[in-house]
BALOBA-1460 file (C-alpha; in Angstrom, 3 decimals):
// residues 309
<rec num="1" residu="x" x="-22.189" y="5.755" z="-1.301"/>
<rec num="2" residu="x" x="-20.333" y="8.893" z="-0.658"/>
<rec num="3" residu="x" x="-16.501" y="7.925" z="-0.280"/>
<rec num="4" residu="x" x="-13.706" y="10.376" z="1.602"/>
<rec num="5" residu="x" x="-10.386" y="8.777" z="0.550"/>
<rec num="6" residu="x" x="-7.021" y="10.652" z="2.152"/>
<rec num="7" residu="x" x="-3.515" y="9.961" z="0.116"/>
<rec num="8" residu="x" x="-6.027" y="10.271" z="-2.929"/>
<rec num="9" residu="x" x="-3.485" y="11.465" z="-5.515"/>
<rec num="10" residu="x" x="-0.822" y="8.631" z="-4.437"/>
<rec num="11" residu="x" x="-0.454" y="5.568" z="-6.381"/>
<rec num="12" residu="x" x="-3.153" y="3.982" z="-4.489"/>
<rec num="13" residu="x" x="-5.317" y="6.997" z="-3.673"/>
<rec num="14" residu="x" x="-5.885" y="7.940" z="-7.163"/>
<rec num="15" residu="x" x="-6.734" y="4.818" z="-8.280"/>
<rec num="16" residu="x" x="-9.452" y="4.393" z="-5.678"/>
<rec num="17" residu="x" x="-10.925" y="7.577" z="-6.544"/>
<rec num="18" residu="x" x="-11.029" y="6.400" z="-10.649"/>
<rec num="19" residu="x" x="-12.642" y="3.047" z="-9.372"/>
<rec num="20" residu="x" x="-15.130" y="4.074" z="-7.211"/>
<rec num="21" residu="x" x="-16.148" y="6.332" z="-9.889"/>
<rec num="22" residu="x" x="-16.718" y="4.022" z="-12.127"/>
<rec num="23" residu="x" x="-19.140" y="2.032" z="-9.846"/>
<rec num="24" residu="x" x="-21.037" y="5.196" z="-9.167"/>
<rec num="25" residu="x" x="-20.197" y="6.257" z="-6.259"/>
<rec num="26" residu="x" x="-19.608" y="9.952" z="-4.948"/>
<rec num="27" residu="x" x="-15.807" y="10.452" z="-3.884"/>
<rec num="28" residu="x" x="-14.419" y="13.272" z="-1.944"/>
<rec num="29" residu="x" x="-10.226" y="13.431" z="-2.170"/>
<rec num="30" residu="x" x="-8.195" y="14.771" z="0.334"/>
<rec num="31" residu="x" x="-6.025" y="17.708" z="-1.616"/>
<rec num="32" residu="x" x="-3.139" y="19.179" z="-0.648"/>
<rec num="33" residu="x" x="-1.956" y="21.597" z="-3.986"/>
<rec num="34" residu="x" x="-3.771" y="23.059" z="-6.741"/>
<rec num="35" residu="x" x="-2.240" y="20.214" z="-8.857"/>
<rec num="36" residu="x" x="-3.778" y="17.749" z="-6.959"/>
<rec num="37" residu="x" x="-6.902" y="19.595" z="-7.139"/>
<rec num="38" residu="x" x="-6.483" y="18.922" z="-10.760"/>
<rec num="39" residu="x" x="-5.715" y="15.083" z="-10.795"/>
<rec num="40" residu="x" x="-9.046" y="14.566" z="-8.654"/>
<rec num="41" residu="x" x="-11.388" y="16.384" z="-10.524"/>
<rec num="42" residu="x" x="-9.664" y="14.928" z="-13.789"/>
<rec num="43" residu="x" x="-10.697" y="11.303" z="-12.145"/>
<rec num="44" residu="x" x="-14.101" y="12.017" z="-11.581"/>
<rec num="45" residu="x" x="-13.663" y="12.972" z="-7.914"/>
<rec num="46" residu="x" x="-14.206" y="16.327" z="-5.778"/>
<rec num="47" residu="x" x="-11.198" y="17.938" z="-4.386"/>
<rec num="48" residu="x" x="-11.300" y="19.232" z="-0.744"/>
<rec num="49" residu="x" x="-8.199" y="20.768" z="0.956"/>
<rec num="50" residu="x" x="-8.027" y="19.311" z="4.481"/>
<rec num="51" residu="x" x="-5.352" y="18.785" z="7.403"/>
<rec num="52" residu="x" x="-4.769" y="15.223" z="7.806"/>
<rec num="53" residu="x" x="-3.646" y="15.927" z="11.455"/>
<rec num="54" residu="x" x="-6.994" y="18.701" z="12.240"/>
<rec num="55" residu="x" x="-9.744" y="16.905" z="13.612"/>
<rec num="56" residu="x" x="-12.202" y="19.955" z="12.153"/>
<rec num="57" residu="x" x="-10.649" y="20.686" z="8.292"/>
<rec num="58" residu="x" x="-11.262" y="16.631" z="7.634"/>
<rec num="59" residu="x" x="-15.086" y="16.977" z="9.320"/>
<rec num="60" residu="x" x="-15.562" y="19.968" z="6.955"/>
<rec num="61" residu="x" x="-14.014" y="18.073" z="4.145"/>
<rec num="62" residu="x" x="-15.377" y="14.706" z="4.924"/>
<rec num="63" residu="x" x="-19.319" y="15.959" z="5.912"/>
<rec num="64" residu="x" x="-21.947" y="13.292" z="5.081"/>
<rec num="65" residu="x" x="-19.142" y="10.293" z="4.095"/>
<rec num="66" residu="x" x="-20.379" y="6.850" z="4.378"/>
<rec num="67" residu="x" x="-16.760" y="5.212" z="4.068"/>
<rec num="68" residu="x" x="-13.992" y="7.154" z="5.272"/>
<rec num="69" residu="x" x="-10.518" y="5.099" z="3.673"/>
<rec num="70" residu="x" x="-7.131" y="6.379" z="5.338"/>
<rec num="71" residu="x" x="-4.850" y="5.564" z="1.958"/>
<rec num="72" residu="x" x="-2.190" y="8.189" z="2.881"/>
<rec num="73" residu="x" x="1.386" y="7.412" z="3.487"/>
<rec num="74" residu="x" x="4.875" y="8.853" z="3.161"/>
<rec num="75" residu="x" x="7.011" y="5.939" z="2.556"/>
<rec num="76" residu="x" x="10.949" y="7.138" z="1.900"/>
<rec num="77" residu="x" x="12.054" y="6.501" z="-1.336"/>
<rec num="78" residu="x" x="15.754" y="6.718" z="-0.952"/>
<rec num="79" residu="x" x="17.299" y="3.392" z="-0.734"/>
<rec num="80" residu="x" x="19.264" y="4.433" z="2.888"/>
<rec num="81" residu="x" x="17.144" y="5.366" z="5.296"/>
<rec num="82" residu="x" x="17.369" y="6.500" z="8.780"/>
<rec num="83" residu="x" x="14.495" y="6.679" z="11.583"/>
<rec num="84" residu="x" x="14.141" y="10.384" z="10.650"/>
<rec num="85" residu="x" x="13.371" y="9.740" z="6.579"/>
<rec num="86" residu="x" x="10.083" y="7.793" z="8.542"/>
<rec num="87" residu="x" x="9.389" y="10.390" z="11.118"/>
<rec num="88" residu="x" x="5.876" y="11.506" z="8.918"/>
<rec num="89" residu="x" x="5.093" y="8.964" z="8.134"/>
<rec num="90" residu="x" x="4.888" y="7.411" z="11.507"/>
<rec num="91" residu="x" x="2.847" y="10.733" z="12.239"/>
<rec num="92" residu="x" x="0.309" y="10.020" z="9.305"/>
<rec num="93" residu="x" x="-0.118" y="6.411" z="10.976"/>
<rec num="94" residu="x" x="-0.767" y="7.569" z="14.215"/>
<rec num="95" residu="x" x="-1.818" y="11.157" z="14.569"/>
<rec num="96" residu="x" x="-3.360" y="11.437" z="11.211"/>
<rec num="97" residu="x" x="-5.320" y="7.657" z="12.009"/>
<rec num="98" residu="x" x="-6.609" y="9.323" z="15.248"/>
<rec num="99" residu="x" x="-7.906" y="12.149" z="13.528"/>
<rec num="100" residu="x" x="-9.311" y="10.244" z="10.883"/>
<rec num="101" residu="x" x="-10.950" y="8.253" z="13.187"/>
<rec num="102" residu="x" x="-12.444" y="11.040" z="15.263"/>
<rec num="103" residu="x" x="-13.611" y="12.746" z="11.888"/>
<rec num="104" residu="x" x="-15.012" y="9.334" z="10.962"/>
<rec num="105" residu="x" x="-17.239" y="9.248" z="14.218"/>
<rec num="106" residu="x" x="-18.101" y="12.932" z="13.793"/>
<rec num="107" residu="x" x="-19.838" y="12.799" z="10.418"/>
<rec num="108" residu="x" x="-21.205" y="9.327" z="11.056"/>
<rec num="109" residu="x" x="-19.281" y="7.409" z="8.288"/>
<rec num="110" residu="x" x="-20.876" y="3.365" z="8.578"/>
<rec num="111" residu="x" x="-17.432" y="2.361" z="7.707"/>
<rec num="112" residu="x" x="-13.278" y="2.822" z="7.983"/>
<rec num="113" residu="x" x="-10.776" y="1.530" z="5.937"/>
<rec num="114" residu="x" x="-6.909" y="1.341" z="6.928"/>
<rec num="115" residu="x" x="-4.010" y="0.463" z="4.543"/>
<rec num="116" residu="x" x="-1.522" y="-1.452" z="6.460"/>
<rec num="117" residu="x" x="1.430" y="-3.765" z="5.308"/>
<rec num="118" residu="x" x="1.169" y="-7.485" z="5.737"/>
<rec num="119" residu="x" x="5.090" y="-7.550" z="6.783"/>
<rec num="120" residu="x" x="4.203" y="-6.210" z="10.418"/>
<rec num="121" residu="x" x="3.155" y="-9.846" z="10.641"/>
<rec num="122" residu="x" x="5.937" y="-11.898" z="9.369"/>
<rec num="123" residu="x" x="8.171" y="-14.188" z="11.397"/>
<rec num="124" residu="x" x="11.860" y="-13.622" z="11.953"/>
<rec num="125" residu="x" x="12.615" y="-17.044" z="10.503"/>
<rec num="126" residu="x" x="10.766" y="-16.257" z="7.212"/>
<rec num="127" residu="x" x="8.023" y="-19.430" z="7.969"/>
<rec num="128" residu="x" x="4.334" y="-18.993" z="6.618"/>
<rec num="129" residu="x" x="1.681" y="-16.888" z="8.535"/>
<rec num="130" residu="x" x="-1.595" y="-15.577" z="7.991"/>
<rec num="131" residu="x" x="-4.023" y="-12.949" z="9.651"/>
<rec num="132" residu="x" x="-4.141" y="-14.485" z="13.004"/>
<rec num="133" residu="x" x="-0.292" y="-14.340" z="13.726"/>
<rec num="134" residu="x" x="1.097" y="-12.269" z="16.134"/>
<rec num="135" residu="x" x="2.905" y="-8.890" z="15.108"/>
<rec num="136" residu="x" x="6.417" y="-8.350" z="15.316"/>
<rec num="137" residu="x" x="7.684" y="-5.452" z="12.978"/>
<rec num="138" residu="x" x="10.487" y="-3.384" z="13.324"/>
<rec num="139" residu="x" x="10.980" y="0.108" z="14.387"/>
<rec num="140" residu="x" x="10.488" y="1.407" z="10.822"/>
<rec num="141" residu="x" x="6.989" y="0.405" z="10.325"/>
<rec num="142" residu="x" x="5.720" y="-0.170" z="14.406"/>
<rec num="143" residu="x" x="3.508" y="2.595" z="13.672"/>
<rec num="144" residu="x" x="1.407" y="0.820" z="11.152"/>
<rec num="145" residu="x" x="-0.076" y="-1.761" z="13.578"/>
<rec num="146" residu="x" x="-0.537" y="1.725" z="16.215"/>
<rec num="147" residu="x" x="-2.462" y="2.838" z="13.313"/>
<rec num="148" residu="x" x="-4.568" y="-0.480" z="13.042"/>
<rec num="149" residu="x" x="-4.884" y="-0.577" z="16.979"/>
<rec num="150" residu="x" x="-6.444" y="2.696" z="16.881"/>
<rec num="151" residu="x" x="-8.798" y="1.814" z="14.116"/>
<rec num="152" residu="x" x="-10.274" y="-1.035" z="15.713"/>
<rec num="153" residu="x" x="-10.722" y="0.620" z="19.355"/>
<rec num="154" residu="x" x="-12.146" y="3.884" z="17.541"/>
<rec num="155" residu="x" x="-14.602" y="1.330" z="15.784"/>
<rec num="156" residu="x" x="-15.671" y="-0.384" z="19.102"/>
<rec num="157" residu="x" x="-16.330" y="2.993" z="20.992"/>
<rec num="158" residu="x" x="-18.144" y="4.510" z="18.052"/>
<rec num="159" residu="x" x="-19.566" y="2.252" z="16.576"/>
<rec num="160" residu="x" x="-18.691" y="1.877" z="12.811"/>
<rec num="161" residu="x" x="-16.623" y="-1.173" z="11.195"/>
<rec num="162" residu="x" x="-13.119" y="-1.004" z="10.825"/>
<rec num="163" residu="x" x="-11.886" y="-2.951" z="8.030"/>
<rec num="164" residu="x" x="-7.983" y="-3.067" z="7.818"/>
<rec num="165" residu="x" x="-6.609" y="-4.548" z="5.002"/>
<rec num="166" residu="x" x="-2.517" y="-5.322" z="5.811"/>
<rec num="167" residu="x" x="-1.342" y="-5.196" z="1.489"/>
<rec num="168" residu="x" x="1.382" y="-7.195" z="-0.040"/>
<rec num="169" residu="x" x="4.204" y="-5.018" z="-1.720"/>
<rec num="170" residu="x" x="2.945" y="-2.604" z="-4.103"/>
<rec num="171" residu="x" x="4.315" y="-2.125" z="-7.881"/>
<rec num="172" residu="x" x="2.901" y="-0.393" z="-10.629"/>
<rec num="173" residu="x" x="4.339" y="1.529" z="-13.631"/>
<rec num="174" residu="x" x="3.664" y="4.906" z="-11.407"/>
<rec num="175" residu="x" x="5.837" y="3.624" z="-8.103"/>
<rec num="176" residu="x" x="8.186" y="5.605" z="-7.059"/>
<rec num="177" residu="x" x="10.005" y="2.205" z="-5.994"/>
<rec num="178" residu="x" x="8.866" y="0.157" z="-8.927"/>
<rec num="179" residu="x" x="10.289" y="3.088" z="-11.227"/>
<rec num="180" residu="x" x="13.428" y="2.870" z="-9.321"/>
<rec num="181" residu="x" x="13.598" y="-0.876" z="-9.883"/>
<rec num="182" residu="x" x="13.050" y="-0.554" z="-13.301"/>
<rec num="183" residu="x" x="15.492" y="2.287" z="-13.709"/>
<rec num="184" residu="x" x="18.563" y="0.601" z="-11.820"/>
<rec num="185" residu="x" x="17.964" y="-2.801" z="-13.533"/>
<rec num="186" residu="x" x="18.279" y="-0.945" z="-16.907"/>
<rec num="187" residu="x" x="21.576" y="0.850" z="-15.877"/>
<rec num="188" residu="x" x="22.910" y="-3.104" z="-13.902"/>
<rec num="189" residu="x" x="22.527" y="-1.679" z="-10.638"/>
<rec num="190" residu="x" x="20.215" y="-3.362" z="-9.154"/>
<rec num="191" residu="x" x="21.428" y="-6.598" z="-8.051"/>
<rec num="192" residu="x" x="19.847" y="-9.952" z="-6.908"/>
<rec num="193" residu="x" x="21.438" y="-10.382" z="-3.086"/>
<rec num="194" residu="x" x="23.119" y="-13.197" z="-1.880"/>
<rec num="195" residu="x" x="21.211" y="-16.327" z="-3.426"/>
<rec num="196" residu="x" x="17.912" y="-14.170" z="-3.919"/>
<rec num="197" residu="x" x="15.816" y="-16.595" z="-2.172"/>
<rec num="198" residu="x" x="13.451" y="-14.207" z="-0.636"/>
<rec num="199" residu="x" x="9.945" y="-14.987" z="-0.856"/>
<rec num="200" residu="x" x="8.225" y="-11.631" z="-1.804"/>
<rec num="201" residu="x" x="4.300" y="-11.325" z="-1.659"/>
<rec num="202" residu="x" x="3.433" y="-8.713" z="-4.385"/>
<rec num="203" residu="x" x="0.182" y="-7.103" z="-5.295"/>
<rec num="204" residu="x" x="-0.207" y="-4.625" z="-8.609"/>
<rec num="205" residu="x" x="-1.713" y="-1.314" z="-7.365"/>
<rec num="206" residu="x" x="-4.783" y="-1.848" z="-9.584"/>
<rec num="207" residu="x" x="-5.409" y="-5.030" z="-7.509"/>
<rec num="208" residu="x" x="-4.525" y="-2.919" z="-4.483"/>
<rec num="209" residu="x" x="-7.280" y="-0.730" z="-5.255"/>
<rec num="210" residu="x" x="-10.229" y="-3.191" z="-6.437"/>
<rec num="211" residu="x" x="-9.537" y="-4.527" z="-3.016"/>
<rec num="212" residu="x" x="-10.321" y="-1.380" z="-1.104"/>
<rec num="213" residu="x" x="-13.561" y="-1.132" z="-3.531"/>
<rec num="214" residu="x" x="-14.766" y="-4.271" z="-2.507"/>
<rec num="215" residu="x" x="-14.016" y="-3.830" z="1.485"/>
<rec num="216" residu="x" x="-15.912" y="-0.108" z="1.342"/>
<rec num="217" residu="x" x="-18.808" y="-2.172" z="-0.743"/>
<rec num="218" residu="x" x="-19.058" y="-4.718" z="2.071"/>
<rec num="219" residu="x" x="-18.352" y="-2.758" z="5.079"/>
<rec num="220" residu="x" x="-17.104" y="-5.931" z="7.067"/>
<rec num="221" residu="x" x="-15.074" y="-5.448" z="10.367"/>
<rec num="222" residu="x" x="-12.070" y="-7.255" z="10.729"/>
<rec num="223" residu="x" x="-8.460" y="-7.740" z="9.736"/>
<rec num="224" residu="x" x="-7.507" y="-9.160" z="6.247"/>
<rec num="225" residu="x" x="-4.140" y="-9.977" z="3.753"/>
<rec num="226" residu="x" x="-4.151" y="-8.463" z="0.732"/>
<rec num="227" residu="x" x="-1.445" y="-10.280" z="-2.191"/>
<rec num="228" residu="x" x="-1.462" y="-11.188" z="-5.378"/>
<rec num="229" residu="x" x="-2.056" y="-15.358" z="-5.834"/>
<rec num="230" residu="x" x="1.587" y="-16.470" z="-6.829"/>
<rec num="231" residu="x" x="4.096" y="-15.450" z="-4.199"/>
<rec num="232" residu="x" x="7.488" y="-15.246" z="-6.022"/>
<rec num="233" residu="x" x="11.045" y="-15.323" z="-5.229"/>
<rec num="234" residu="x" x="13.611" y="-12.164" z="-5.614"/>
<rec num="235" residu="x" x="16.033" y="-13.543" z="-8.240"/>
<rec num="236" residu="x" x="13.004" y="-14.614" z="-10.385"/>
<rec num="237" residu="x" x="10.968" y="-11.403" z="-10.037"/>
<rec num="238" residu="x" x="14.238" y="-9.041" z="-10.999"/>
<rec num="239" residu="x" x="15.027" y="-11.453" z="-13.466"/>
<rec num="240" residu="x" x="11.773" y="-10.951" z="-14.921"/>
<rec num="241" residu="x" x="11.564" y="-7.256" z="-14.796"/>
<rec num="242" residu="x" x="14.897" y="-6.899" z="-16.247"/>
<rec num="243" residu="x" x="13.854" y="-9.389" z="-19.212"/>
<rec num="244" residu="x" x="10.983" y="-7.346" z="-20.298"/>
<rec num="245" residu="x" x="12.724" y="-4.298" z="-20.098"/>
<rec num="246" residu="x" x="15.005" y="-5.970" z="-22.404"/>
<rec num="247" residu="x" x="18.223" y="-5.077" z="-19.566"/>
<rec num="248" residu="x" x="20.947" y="-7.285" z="-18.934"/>
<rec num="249" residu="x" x="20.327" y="-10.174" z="-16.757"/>
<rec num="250" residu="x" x="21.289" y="-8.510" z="-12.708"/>
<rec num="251" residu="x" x="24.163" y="-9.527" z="-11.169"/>
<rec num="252" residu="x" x="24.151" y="-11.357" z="-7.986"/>
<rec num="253" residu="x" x="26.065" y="-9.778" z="-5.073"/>
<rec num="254" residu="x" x="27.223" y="-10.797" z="-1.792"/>
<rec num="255" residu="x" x="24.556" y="-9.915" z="1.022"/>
<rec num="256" residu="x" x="27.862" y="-8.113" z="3.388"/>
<rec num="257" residu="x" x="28.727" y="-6.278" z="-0.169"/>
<rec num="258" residu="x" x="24.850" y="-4.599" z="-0.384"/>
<rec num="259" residu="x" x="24.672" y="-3.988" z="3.060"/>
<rec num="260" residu="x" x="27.670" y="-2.026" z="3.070"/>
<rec num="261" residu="x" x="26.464" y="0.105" z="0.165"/>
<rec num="262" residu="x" x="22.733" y="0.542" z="0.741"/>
<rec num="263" residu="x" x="22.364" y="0.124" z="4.510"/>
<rec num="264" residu="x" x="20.977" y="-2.876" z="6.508"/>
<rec num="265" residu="x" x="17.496" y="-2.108" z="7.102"/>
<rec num="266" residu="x" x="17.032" y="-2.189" z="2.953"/>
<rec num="267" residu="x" x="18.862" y="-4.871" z="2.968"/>
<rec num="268" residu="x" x="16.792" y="-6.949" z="5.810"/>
<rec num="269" residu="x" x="14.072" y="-6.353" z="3.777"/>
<rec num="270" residu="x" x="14.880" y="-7.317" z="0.710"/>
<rec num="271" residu="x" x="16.171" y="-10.409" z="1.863"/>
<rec num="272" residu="x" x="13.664" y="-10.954" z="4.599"/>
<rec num="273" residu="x" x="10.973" y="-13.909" z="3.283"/>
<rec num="274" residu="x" x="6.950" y="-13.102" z="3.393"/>
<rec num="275" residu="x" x="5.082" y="-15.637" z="3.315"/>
<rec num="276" residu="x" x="1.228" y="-15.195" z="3.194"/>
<rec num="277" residu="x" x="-1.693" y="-15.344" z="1.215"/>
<rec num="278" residu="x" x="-4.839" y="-13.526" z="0.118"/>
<rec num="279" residu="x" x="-6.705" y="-16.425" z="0.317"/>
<rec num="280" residu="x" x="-9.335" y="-15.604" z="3.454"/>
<rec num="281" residu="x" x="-10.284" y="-11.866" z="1.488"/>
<rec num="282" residu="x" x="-10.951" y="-13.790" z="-1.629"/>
<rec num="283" residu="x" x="-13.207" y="-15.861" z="0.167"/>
<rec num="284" residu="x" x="-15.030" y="-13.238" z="2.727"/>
<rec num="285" residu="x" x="-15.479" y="-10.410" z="-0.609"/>
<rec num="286" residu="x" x="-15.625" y="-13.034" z="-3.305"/>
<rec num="287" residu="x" x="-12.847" y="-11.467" z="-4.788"/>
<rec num="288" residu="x" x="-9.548" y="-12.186" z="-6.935"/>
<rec num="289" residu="x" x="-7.059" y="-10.207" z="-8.571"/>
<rec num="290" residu="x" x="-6.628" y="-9.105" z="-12.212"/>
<rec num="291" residu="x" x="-2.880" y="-9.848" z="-12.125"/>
<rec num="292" residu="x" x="-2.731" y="-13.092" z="-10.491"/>
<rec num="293" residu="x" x="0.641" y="-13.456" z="-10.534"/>
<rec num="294" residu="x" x="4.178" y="-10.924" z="-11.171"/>
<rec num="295" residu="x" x="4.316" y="-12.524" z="-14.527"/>
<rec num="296" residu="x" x="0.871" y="-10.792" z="-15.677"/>
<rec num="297" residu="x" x="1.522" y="-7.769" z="-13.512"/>
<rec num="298" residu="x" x="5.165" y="-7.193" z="-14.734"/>
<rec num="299" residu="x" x="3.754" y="-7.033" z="-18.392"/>
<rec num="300" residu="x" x="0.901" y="-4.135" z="-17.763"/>
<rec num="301" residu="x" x="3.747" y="-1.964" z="-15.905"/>
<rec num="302" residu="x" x="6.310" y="-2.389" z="-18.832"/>
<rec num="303" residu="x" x="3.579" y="-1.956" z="-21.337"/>
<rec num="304" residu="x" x="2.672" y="1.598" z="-19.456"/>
<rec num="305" residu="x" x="6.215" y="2.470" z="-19.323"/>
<rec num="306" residu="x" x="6.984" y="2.481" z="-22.657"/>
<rec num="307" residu="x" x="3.527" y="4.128" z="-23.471"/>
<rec num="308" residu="x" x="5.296" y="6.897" z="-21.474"/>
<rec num="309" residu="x" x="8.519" y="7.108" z="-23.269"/>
């Protein structure tokens, strides 16, 4: 199949080009500088320069594309954030989808794929909930369900499938955020908040990726939760982390204390408990994940870190 992948030199975009590689397929990344015209063409992939917001550069770019995969994003990486730090990438979610969507129709692609989050899902009260739960996120990340809203009605007008697959929380030895993590537990600063019962759903990028592979593969419609098998609480995952980065065990802090230094909204979501499961895509793509658990994961991104010291 021929593949058009936006966000393909992100932590998730470059790792869908190097898989779908692998299985033979032809993959067209969305560049942006010369070095990312490198990175794709290192992976295997062809580099086109394209505007993610200009319905006719991504035609150009995206001509003859069976799967069109919208895996671009501009998360903040600064620990306070304000509704500005998310202004693009509430554009990316909702102009860029559109445009994607429209290029998608142009060129004929059989089949779109959106990255959303699984947290634009989860209950105030922290209880369990699955794909067909209603969404209630906050300001910050509203746009990602626009984003899958205009997917789905851009897939019944045009006819393609739109597959949106909502992802647990990312790590991998190449996250800006997991770097951080690992960075600020090795200095003490990261510290586990209040009683750091938190229920996190995690997923390693790799996984992240194999996932998109096998929804492009498939080219099913509908709306699936993408995590890791073993969701895992806060205190136990930075306690972890720390241990194989051989750091000193993290403190625990009040919640009032962290929210005073680093802001509430980081602080709501740290503390905030997910509580899903990947358990209908591993049935509907036969699929499972190589790191089944942050135990396994955890491991592979220290190893890779300290190959990179």
């Amino acid at each position: 199949m021929n593949i058009f992948i936006t966000g393909s030199t992100g932590v998730l975009g470059r790792r869908l080009v190097r898989q779908f590689v692998a299985r033979g397929h032809a993959v067209v990344g969305v560049v942006r500088s010369q070095d990312g015209e490198k990175l794709v063409s290192a992976l295997g992939g062809t580099p086109r320069w394209a505007d993610l917001f200009d319905v006719n550069s991504l035609v150009h770019a995206a001509e003859r594309a069976d799967v069109v995969i919208h895996a671009a994003t501009a998360i903040p990486t600064k620990a306070r954030t304000t509704a500005q730090d998310w202004q693009l990438n509430d554009r990316i979610r909702r102009q860029g989808t559109q445009a994607l969507v429209d290029c998608a129709a142009r060129v004929g692609a059989k089949t779109f794929i959106y990255q959303s989050v699984v947290w634009v899902a989860c209950p105030r009260d922290g209880s369990t909930f699955d794909e067909e739960s209603p969404t209630d996120p906050d300001p910050t990340i509203r746009s990602a369900v626009d984003g899958e809203r205009i997917a789905q009605q851009a897939a019944a007008v045009h006819g393609f499938s739109a597959s949106v697959l909502r992802c647990g929380w990312f790590y991998s030895a190449d996250s800006a955020h997991t770097v951080m993590f690992a960075r600020e537990l090795s200095r003490r600063r990261l510290p586990i908040i209040g009683k750091g019962d938190a229920v996190w759903c995690c997923l390693h990028a790799d996984d992240a990726a194999s996932a998109f592979v096998a929804a492009a593969e498939a080219g099913k419609a509908g709306l699936w939760h993408v995590t890791d098998n073993q969701p895992v609480m806060a205190r136990d995952f930075l306690r972890a982390f720390a241990k194989r980065l051989s750091a000193p065990p993290p403190r625990r802090l009040p919640v009032w204390l962290i929210k005073f230094i680093a802001g509430k909204a980081a602080v709501d979501f740290l503390t905030r408990s997910i509580r899903t499961g990947n358990a209908r895509f591993c049935r509907d793509f036969d699929w499972s994940p190589q790191f089944p658990g942050y135990l396994e994961g955890l491991d592979q991104v220290v190893a890779a870190m300290r190959e990179r010291e």
